[in-house]
C-alpha positions as CSV (number, residue, x, y, z in Angstrom):
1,X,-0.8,-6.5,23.9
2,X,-2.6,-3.3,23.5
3,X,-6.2,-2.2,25.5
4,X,-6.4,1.0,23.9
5,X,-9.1,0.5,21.1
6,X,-7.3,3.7,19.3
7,X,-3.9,2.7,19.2
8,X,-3.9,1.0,16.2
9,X,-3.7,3.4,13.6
10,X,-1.9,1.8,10.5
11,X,-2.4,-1.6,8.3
12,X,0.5,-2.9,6.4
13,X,-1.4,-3.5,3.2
14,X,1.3,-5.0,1.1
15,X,5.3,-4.5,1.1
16,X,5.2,-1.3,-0.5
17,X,1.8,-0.4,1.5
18,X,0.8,1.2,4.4
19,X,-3.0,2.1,5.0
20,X,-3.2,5.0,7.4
21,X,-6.7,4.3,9.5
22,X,-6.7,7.7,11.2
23,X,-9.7,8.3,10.8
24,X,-10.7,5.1,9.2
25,X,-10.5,2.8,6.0
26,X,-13.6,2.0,3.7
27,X,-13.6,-1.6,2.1
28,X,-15.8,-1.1,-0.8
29,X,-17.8,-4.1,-2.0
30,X,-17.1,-5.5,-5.6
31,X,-18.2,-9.3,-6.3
32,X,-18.1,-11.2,-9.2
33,X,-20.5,-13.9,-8.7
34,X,-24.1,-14.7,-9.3
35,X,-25.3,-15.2,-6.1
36,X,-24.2,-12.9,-3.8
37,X,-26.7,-12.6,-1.4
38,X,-27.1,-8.7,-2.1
39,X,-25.8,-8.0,-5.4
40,X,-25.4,-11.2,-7.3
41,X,-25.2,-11.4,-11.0
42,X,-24.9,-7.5,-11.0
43,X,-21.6,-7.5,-12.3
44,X,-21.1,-10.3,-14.4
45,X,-19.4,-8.0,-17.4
46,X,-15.5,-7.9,-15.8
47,X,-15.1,-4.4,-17.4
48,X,-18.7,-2.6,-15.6
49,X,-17.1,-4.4,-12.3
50,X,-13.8,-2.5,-12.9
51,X,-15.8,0.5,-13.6
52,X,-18.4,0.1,-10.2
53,X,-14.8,-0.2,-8.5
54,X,-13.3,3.0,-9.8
55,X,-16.6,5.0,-8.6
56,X,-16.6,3.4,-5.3
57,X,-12.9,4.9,-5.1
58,X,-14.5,8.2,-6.2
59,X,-17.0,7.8,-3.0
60,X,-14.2,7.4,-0.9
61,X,-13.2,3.9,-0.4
62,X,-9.9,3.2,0.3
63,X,-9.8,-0.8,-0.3
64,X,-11.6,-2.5,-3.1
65,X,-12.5,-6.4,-2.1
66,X,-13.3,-8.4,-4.9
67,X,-14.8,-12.6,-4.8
68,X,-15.4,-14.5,-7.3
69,X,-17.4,-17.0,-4.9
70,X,-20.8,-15.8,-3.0
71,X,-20.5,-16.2,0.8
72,X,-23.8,-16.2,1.7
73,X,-25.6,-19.4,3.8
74,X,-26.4,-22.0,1.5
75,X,-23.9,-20.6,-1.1
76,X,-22.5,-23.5,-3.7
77,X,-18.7,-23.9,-3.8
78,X,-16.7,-22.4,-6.3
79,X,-13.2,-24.0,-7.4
80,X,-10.0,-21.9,-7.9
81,X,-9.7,-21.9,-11.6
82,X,-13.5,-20.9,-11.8
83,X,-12.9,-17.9,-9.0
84,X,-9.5,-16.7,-10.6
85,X,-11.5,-16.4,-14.0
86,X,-13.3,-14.2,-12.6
87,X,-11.4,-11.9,-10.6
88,X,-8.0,-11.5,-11.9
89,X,-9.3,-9.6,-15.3
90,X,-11.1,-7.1,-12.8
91,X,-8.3,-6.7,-10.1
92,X,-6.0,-6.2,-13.3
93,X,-8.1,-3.7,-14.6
94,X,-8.8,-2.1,-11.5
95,X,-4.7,-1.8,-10.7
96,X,-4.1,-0.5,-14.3
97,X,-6.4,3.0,-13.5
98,X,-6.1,3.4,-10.1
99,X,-3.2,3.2,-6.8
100,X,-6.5,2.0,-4.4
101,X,-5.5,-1.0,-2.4
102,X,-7.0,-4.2,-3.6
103,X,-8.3,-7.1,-1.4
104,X,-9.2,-10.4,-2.7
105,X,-12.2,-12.4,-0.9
106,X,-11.2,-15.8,-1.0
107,X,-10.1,-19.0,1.5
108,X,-7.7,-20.5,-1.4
109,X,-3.8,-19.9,-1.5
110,X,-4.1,-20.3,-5.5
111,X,-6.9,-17.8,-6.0
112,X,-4.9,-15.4,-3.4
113,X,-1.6,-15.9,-5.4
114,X,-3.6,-15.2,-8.7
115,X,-4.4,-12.0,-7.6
116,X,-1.4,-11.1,-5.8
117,X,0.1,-11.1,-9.4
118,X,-2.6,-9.3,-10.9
119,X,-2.3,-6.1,-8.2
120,X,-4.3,-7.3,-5.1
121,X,-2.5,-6.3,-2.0
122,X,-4.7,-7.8,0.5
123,X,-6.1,-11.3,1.1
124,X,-9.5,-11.6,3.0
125,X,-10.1,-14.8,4.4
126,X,-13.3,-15.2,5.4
127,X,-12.1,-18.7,6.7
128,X,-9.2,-16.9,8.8
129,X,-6.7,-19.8,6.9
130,X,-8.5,-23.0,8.5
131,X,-9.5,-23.8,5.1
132,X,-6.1,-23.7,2.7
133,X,-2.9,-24.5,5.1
134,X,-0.6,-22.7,2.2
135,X,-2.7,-19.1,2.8
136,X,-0.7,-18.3,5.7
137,X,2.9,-19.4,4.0
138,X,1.3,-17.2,1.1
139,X,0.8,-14.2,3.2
140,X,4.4,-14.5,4.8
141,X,5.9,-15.2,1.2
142,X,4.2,-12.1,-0.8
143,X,4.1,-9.4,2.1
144,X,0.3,-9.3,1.4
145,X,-2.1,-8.0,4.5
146,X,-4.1,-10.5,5.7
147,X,-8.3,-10.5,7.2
148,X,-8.7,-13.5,9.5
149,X,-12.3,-13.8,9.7
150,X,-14.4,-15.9,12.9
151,X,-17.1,-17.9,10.9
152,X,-18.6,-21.1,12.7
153,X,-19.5,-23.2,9.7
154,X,-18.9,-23.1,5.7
155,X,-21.2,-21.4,4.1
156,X,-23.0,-24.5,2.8
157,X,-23.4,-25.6,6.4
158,X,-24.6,-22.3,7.6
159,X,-28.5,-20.2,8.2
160,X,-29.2,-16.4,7.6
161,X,-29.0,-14.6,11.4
162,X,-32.5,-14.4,10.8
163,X,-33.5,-18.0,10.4
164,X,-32.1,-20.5,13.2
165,X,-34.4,-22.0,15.1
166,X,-31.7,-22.4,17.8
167,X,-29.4,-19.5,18.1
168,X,-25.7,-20.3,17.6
169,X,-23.6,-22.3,20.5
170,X,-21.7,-20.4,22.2
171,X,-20.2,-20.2,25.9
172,X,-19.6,-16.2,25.4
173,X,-19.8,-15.0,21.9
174,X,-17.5,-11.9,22.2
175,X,-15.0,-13.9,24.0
176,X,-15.1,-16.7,22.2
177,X,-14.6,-15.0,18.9
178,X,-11.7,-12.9,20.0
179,X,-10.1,-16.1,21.5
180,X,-10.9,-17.6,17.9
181,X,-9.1,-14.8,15.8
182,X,-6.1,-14.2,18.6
183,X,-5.4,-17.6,18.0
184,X,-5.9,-17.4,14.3
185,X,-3.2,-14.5,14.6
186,X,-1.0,-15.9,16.3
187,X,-0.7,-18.9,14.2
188,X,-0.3,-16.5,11.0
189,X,2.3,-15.0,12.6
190,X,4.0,-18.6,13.3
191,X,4.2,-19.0,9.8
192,X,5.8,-15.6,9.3
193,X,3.0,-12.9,8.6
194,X,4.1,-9.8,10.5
195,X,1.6,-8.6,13.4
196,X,1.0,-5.5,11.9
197,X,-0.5,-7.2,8.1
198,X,-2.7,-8.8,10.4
199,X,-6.7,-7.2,10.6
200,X,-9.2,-9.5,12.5
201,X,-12.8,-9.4,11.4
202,X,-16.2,-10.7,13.8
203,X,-17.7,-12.6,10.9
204,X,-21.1,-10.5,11.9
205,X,-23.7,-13.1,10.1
206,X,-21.3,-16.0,10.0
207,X,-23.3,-18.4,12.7
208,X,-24.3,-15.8,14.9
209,X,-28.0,-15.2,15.7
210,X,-29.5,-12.0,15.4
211,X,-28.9,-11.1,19.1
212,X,-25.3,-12.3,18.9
213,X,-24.9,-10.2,16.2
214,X,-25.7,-7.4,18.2
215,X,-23.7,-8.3,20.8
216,X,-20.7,-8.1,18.8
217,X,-21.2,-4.9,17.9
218,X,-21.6,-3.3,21.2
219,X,-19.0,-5.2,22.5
220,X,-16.4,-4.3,19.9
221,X,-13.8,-2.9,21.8
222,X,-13.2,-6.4,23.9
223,X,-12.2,-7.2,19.8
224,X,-10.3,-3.9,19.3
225,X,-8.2,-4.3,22.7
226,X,-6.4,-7.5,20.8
227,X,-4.5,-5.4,19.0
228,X,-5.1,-5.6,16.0
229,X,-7.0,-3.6,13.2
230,X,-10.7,-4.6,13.3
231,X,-13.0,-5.0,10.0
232,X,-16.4,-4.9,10.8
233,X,-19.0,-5.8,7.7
234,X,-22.4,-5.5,8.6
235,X,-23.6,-4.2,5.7
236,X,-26.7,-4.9,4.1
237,X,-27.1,-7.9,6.6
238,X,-30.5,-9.5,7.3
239,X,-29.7,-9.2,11.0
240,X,-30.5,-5.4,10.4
241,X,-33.4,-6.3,8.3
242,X,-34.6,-8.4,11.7
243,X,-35.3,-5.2,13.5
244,X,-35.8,-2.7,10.8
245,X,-38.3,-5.0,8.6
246,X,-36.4,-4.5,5.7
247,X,-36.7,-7.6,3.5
248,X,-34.6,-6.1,0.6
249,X,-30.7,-6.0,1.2
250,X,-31.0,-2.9,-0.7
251,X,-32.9,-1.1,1.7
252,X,-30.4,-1.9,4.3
253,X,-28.7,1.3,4.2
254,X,-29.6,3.1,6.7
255,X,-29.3,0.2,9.2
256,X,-26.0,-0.5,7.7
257,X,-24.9,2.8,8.4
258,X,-26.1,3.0,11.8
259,X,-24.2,-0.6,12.9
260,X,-20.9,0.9,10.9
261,X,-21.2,3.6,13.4
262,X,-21.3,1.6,16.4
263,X,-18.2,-0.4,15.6
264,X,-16.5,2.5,14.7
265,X,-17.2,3.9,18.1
266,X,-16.2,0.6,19.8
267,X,-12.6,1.0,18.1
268,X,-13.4,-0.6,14.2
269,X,-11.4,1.6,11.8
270,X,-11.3,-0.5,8.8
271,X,-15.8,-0.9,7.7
272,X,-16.3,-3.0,4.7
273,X,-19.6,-1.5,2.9
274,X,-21.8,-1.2,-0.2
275,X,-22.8,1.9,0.0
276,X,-19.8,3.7,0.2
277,X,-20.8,7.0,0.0
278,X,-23.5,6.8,2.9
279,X,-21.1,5.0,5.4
280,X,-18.3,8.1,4.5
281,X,-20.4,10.9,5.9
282,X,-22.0,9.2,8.5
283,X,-18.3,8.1,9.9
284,X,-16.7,11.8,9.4
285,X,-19.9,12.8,11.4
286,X,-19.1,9.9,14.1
287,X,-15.3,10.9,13.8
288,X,-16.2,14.7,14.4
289,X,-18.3,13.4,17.6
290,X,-15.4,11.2,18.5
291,X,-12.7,13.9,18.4
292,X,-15.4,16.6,20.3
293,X,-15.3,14.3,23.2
294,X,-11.6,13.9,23.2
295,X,-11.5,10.5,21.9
């Protein structure tokens, strides 16, 4: 097991895929629901979805991740059948005018296999497999790269950071997440997923206070020192809206930004976003700071 933060430099996206993360990967945000907690109901038209994709590409991401079921605390539960509806059109669409690697956000095998077929390349399971026993037989099967996600309850059963009135359980947060996801790994790679398909994400927002949030992020390294590619998606979050006053995900940017930043300098190299564009230039500045120091 690695402790250098920087040694991991590549993500086996797929069997015919390899992302290069020198200096880092941008996981642009696409999701077809209603209720997203930032951008529901925006794209509800399959073909302006495909479209929104192809100009995040243009911005510089080099991952697309589409759901077709909203995440957010309090979210309703959306079957299979109902999520492949909506994602497989716009992953097919996507994969017919561009070569950008695809991830699908879902915690079913039968979503993830729908959109395996249609040109995803990546499964992001926000669940890190606890919920669907096949997703890790899946994974192993197809080749596909694989996001194992900490997250402390469902969605239905979960608060905004923002909003507990008691702040998360936990004996060490940092610790007890990257115990969480190196188990997680290890139990993928059981089933047959190769270590390097493997990225592990924090779950920042997923049953985590505000503070614990934070704590994550300046502690990202202990996460990075596992060994495996980290995905950090703070974007638009409301824990930055807790210190920022910024009600409106929207006007999360800058904060987003800013916490992209942090985890990039704590050894993140793949940063899911929104706002593509922004979270570029302000990580080609951070890299350019990086390489100055000889980092």
């Amino acid at each position: 097991m690695t402790t250098d933060p920087t040694s991991t430099r590549f993500w086996t996206a797929s069997s015919d895929r390899v992302l290069s993360l020198e200096p880092f990967a941008l996981m642009g945000v696409v999701n077809i629901t209603p209720d997203s907690f930032s951008d529901g109901g925006q794209f509800a038209d399959q073909e302006d979805a495909a479209r929104f994709a192809l100009q995040l590409v243009d911005e510089g991401a080099t991952v697309i991740d589409v759901g077709g079921e909203s995440t957010r605390p309090g979210a309703e539960r959306v079957d299979a059948e109902e999520q492949v509806r909506r994602v497989v059109p716009v992953i097919a669409r996507i994969r017919a005018r561009s070569n950008v690697a695809i991830s699908v956000d879902t915690t079913l095998a039968e979503v993830a296999e729908a959109a395996i077929e249609a040109g995803a390349d990546i499964v992001n399971d926000v669940s890190a497999g606890t919920e669907d026993s096949a997703m890790f037989r899946l994974a192993a099967r197809t080749g596909a790269g694989l996001v194992l996600m900490h997250r402390l309850h469902a969605p239905g059963d979960d608060s905004y950071s923002d909003r507990y009135t008691q702040p998360p359980a936990y004996g060490d947060v940092v610790r007890d997440v990257a115990n969480f996801l190196l188990a997680r790994a290890e139990m993928a790679m059981a089933a047959g997923v190769a270590r390097e398909s493997i990225a592990i994400d924090p779950g920042l927002g997923f049953g985590k206070s505000v503070a614990q949030n934070y704590e994550l992020l300046a502690r990202t390294s202990e996460l990075a020192a596992l060994g495996f590619p980290v995905l950090v998606g703070a974007s638009r979050k409301s824990f930055l809206g807790a210190v920022t006053g910024r009600t409106d995900p929207e006007q999360r940017i800058i904060g987003s930004v800013v916490a992209a930043v942090a985890a990039y300098g704590g050894g993140a190299r793949v940063i899911r976003a929104h706002d593509v564009g922004a979270h570029r230039e302000a990580l080609l500045v951070a890299h350019a700071v990086l390489r100055g120091a000889g980092m």
